[in-house]
PAZAPA-4460 file (N, C-alpha, C; in steps of 0.05 Angstrom, whole numbers, plus 32768, in hexadecimal, padded with zeros to 4 digits):
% residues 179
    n_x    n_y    n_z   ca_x   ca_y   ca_z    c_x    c_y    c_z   seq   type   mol
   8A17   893F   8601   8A18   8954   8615   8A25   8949   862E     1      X     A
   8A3A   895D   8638   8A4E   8953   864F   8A34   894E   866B     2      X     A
   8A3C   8942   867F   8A26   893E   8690   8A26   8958   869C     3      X     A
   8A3B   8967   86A3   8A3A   897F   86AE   8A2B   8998   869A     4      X     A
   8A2A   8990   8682   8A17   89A6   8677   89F8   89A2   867F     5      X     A
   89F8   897D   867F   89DE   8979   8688   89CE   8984   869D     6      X     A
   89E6   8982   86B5   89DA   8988   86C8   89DD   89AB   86CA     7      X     A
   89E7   89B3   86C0   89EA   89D4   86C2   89D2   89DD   86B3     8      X     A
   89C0   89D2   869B   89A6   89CC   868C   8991   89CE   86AA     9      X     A
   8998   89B2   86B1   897F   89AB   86CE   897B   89BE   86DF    10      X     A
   8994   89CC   86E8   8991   89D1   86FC   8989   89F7   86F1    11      X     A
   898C   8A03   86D7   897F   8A1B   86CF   895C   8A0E   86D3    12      X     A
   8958   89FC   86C6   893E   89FE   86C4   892B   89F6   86E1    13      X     A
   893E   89E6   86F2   8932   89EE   8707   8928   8A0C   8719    14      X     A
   8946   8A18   8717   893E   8A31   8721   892A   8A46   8711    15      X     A
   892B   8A3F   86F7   890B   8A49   86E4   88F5   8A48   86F1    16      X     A
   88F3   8A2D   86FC   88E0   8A1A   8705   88D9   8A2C   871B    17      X     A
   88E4   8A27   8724   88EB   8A37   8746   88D8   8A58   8748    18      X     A
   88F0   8A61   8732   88E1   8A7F   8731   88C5   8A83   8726    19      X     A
   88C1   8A6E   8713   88A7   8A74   8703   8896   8A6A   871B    20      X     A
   8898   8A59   872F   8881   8A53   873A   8878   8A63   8750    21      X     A
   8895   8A6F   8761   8898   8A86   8778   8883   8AA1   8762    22      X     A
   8891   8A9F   874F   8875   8ABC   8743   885D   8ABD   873E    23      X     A
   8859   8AA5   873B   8836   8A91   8739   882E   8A99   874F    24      X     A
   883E   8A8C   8765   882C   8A9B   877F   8836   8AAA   878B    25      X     A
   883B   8AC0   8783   883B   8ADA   8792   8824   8AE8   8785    26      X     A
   8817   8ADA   8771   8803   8AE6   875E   87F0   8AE9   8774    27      X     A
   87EE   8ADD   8784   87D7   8AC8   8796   87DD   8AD1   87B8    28      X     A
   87F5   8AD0   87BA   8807   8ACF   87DC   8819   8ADD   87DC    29      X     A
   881B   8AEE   87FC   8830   8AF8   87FA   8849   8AE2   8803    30      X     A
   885E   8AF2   8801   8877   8AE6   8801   8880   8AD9   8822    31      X     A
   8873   8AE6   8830   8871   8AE8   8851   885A   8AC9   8855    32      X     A
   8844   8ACD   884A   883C   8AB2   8844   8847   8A94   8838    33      X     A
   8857   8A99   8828   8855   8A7D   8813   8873   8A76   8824    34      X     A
   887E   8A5A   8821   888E   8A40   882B   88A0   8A3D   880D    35      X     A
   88B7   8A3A   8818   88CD   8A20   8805   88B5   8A0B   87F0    36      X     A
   88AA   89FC   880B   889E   89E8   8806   887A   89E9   87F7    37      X     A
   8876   8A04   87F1   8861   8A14   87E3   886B   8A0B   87C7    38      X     A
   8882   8A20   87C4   888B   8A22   87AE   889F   8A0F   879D    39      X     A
   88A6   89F7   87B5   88B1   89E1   879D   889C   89C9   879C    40      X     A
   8883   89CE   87A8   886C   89B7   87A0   8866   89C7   877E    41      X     A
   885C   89E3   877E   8855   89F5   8766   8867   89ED   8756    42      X     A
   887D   89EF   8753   8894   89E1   873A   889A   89CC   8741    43      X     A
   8896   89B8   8754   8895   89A1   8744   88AD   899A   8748    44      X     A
   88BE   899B   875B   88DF   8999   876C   88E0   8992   8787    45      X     A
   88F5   898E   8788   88F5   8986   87AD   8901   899B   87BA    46      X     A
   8906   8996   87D3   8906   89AE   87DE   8929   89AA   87E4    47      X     A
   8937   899B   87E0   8950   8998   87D6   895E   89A1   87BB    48      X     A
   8946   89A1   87A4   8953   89B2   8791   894B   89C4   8798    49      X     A
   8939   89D9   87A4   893D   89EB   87B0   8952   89F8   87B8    50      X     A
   8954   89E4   87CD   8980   89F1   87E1   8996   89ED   87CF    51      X     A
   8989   89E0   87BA   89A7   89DF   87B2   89A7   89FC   8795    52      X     A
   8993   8A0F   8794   899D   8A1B   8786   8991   8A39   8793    53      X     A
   8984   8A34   87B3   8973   8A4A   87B3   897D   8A53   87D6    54      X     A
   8983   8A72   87DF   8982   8A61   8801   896E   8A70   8807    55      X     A
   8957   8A78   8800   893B   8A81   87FC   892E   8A89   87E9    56      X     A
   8910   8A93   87F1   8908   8A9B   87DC   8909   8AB5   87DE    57      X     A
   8916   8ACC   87E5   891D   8AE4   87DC   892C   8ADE   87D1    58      X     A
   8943   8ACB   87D2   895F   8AC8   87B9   8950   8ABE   87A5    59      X     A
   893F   8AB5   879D   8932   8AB7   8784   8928   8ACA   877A    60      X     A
   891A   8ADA   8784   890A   8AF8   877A   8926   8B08   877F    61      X     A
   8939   8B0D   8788   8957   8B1A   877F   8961   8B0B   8768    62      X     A
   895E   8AF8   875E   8971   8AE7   8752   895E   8AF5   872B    63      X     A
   893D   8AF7   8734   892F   8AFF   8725   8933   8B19   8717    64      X     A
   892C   8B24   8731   892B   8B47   8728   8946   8B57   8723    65      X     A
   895B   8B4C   8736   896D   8B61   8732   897F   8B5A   8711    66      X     A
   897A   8B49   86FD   898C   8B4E   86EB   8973   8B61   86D9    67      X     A
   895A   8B64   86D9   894C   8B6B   86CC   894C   8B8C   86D2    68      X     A
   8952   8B92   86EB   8954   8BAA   86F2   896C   8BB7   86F1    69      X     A
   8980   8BA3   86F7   899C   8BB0   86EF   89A4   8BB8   86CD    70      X     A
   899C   8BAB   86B8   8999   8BAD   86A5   898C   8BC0   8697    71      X     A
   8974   8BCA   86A0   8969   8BEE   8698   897C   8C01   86AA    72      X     A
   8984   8BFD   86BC   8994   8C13   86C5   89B5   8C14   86AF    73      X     A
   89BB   8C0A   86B6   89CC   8BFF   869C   89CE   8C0E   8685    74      X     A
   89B3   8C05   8674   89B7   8C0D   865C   89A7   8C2B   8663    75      X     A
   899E   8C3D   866E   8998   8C4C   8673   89B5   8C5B   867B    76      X     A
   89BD   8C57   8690   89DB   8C6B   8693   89E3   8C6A   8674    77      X     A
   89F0   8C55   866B   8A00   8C53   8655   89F0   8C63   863C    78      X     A
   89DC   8C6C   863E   89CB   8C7D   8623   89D1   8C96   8626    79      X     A
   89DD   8C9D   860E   89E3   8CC1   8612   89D0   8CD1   860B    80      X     A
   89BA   8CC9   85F7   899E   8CDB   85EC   8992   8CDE   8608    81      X     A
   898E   8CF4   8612   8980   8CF4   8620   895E   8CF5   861C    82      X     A
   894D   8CF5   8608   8936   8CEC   85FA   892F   8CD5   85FC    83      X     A
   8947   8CBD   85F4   8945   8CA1   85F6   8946   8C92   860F    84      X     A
   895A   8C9F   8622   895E   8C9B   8639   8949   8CA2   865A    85      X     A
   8935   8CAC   8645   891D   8CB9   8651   8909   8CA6   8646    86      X     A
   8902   8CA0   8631   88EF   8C8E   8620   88F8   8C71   862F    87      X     A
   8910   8C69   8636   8916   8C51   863B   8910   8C4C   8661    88      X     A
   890F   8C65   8668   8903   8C67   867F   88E7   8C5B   868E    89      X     A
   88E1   8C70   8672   88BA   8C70   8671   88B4   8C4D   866F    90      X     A
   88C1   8C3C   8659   88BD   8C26   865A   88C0   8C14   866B    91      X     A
   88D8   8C15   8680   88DB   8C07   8698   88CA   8C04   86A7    92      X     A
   88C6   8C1E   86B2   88AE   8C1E   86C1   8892   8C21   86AC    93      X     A
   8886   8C1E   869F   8874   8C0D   8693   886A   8BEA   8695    94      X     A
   8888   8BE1   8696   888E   8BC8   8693   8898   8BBD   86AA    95      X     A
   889D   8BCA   86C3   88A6   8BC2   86DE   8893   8BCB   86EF    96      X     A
   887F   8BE7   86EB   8872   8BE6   8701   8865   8BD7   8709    97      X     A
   884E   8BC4   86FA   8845   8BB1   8710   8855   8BA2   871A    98      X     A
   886F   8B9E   8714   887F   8B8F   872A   8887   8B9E   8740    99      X     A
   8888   8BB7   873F   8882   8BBE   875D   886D   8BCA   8766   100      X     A
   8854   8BC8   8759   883F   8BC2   8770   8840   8BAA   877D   101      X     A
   8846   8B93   876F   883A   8B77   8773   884E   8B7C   878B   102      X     A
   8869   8B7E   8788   8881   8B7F   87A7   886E   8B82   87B9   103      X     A
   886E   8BAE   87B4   885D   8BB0   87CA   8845   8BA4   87D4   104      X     A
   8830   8B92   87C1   8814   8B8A   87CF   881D   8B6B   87E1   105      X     A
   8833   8B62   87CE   8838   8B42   87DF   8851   8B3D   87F1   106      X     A
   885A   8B56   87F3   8876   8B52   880D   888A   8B50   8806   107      X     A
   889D   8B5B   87EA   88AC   8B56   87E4   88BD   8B6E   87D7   108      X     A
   88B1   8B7C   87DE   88C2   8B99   87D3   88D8   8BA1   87E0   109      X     A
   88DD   8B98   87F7   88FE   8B9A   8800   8914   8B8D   87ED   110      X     A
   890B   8B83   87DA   8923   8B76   87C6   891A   8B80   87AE   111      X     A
   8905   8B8F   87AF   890D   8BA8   8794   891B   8BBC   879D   112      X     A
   890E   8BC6   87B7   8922   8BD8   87BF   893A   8BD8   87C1   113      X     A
   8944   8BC5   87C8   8966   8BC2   87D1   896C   8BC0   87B9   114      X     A
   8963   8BB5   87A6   8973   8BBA   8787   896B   8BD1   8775   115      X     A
   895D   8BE0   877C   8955   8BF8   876F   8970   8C0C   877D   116      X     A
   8967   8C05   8798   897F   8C1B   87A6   899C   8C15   879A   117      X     A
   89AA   8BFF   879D   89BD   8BFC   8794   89C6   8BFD   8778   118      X     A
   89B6   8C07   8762   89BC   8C0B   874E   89B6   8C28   8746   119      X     A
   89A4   8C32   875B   89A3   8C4F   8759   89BC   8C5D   8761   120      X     A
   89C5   8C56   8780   89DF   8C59   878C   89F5   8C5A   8775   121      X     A
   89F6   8C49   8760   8A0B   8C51   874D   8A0C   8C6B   8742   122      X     A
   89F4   8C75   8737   89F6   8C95   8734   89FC   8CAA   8746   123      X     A
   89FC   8CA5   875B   89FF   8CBE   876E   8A20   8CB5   877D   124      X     A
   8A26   8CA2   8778   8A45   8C98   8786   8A64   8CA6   877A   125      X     A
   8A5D   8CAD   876C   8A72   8CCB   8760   8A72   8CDC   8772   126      X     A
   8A5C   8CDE   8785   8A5A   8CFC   8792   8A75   8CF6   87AB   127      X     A
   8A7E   8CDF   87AB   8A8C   8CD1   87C1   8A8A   8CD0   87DE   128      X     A
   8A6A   8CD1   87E5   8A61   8CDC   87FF   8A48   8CC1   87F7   129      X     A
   8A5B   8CB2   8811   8A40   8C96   8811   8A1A   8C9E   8819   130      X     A
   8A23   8CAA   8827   8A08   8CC4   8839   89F5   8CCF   8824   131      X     A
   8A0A   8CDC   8811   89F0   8CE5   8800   89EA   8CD4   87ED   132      X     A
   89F5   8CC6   87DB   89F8   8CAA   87CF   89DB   8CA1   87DD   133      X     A
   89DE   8C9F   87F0   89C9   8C8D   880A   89B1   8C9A   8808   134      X     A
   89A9   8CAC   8810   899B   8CC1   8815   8992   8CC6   87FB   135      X     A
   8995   8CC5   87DA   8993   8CD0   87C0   897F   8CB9   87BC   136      X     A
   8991   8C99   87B7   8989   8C81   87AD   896D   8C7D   87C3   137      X     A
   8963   8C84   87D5   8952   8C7A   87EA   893F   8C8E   87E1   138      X     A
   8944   8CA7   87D8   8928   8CB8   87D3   8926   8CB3   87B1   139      X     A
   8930   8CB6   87A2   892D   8CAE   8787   891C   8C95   8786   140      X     A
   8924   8C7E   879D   8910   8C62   879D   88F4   8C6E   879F   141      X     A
   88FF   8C80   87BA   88D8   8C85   87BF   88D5   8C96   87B4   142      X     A
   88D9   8CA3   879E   88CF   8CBD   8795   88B8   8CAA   8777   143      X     A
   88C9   8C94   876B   88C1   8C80   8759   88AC   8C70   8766   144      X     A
   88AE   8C60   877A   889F   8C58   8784   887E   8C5A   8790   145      X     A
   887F   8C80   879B   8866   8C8F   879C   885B   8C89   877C   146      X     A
   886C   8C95   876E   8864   8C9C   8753   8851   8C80   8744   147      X     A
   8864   8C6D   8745   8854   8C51   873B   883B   8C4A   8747   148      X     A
   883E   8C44   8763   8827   8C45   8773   8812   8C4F   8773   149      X     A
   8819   8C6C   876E   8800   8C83   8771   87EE   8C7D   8751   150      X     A
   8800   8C6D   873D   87EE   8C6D   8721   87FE   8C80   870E   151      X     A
   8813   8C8B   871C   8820   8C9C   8708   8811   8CB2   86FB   152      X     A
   8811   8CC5   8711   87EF   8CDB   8706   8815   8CED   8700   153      X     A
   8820   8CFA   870D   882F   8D05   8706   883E   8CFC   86E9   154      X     A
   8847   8D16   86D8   8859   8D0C   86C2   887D   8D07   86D1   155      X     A
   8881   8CF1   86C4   88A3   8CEC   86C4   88B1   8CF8   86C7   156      X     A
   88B4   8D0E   86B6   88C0   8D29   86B3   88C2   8D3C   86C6   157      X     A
   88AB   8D42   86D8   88A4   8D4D   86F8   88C1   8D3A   870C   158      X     A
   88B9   8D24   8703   88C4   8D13   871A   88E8   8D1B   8716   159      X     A
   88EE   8D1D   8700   890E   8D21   86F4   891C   8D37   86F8   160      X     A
   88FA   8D44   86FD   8908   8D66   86FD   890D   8D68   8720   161      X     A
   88FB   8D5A   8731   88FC   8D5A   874F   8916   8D4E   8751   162      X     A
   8916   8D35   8751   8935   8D1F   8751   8952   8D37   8748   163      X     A
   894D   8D47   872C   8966   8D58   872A   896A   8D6E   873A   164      X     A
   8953   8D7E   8740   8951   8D91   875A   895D   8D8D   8771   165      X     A
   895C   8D70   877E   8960   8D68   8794   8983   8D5D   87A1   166      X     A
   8989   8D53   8785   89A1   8D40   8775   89B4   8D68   8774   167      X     A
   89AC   8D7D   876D   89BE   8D8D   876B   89C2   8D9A   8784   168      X     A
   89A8   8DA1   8790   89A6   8DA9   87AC   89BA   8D94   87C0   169      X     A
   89BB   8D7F   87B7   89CE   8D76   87D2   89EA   8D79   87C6   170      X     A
   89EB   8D78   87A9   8A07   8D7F   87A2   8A0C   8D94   87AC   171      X     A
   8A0A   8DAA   87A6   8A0F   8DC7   87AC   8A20   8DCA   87C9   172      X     A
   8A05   8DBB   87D9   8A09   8DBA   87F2   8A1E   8DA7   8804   173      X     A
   8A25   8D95   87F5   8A41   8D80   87F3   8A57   8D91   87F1   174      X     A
   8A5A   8D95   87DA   8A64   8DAB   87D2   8A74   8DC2   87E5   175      X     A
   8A65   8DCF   87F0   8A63   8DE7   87FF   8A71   8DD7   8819   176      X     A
   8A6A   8DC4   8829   8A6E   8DBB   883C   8A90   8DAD   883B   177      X     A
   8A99   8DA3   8817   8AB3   8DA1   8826   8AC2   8DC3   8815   178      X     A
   8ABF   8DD7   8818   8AC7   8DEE   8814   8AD6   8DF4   882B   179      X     A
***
């Protein structure tokens, strides 16, 4: 093995290291609480392999969540069944909500948000109006967000039918405005 594979090896499993131990304690702390130096005693690094692959610990919890979240949006746009594309929904958030309770209980839900928004923003960016784009992706967050939080007493389907109501209502009204 070339040394540069080696070290391209080291330095993945540090940042493993890194993330697995920053999630250990957020189990425990919020994010506003815990140190660099928290979380490379927990894995077992210095705080130089730290800088050299991290320039905080929100770029770790971004570095975490956003390919996991960009990836259901993803394969969700790209599904034409709309049955499946609804079922694959249901599972996301199954399998993500406690990750955003845990955001919201330990201080860190501004970097679900910013990546929720910006991948929501891709659906509404056709409309070619950054404004509503803006305005669509920011209530769709919190429209999901109540929903998770509250325990999900409402069905899905309520929530899809509000989001399309709202999503046509500003079309219409886009619309009309450049007439």
């Amino acid at each position: 093995m070339a040394a540069t594979d080696l070290a391209q090896l080291i330095k993945a499993d540090t940042k493993e290291c890194l993330t697995t131990a920053l999630l250990q304690l957020l189990a425990k702390e919020s994010l506003p609480k815990l140190t660099v130096s928290k979380v490379c005693q927990r894995a077992g690094v210095s705080r130089m392999a730290f800088y050299r692959n991290f320039d905080g610990l929100e770029q770790i919890l971004y570095q975490y969540y956003q390919p996991k979240i960009s990836a259901i949006f993803t394969t969700i746009s790209t599904e034409t069944n709309p049955a499946i594309k609804f079922d694959q929904q249901v599972v996301f958030f199954d399998e993500f909500g406690p990750d955003l309770i845990l955001s919201s209980n330990r201080g860190f839900e501004f970097i679900i948000q910013g990546i929720f928004t910006a991948e929501i923003e891709k659906y509404f960016s056709a409309s070619n109006d950054e404004y509503i784009s803006t305005f669509m992706s920011a209530g769709v967050y919190a429209l999901w967000r109540k929903w998770i939080l509250d325990g999900r007493k409402k069905p899905l389907t309520e929530l899809h039918s509000l989001i399309q109501k709202i999503s046509l209502s500003v079309s219409i009204e886009s619309a009309q405005e450049q007439l």
